[in-house]
C-alpha positions, 0 to 999 in steps of 0.5 A, spaced: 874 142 389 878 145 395 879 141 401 876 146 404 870 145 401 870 137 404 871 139 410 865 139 414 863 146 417 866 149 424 860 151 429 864 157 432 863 159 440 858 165 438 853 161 434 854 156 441 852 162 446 847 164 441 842 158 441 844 157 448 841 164 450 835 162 444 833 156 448 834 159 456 830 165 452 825 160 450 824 158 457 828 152 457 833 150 462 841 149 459 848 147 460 853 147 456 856 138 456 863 138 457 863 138 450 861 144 449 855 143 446 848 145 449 845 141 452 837 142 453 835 139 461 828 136 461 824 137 467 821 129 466 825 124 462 819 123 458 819 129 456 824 129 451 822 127 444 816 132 446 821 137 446 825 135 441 821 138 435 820 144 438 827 146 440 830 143 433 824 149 430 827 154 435 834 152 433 833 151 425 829 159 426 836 162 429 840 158 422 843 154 428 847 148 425 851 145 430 850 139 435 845 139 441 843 135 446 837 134 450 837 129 457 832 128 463 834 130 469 839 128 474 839 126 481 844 131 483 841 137 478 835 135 483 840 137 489 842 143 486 835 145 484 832 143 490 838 148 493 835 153 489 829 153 492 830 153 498 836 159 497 830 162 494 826 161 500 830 164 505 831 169 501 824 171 502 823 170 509 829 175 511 
C-alpha cells in the first residue's frame, strides 16, 4: 500500500466554487468561512436541520465530498441584508 493511498483525499478549490455555485444556484445563500469552506446561511436558526438533508442531497447529486457548513444568521448578516434592501429600495425610486 502507497502512503498515498493513506492519505485522505484533498478537496481542490474547483470542486469548492462548484458546490458553492450549486448551493447559490439552488436558491440557498452562501459564503465561503474563513476556511474556505462553503457555508449555507439559513434565514431562521431553525431551519438548519431541515435544510441539512436537503443540501447534503444537492451536494452528494455533484459527487461533492468535501466539507461544508450550515449556520443561522448573524446580527451583523442582518445589518448587511438590511442594507441591501434599502440599497435596492433606493434604487427603484431613483
Amino acid at each position: 500500500m502507497a502512503i498515498r493511498d493513506m492519505q485522505p483525499e484533498q478537496i481542490g478549490t474547483t470542486d469548492k466554487l462548484k458546490a458553492l455555485k450549486a448551493l447559490k444556484d439552488a436558491g440557498y445563500r452562501v459564503e465561503f468561512s474563513a476556511s474556505g469552506v462553503p457555508t449555507v446561511i439559513c434565514t431562521k436558526a431553525e431551519d438548519i436541520s431541515k435544510e441539512l438533508k436537503n443540501i447534503k442531497k444537492l451536494l452528494k447529486d455533484i459527487r461533492y465530498i468535501g466539507s461544508f457548513g450550515v449556520r443561522g444568521p448573524r446580527k451583523s448578516d442582518q445589518l448587511t441584508q438590511e442594507s441591501a434592501e434599502t440599497e435596492e429600495k433606493k434604487e427603484m425610486t431613483a
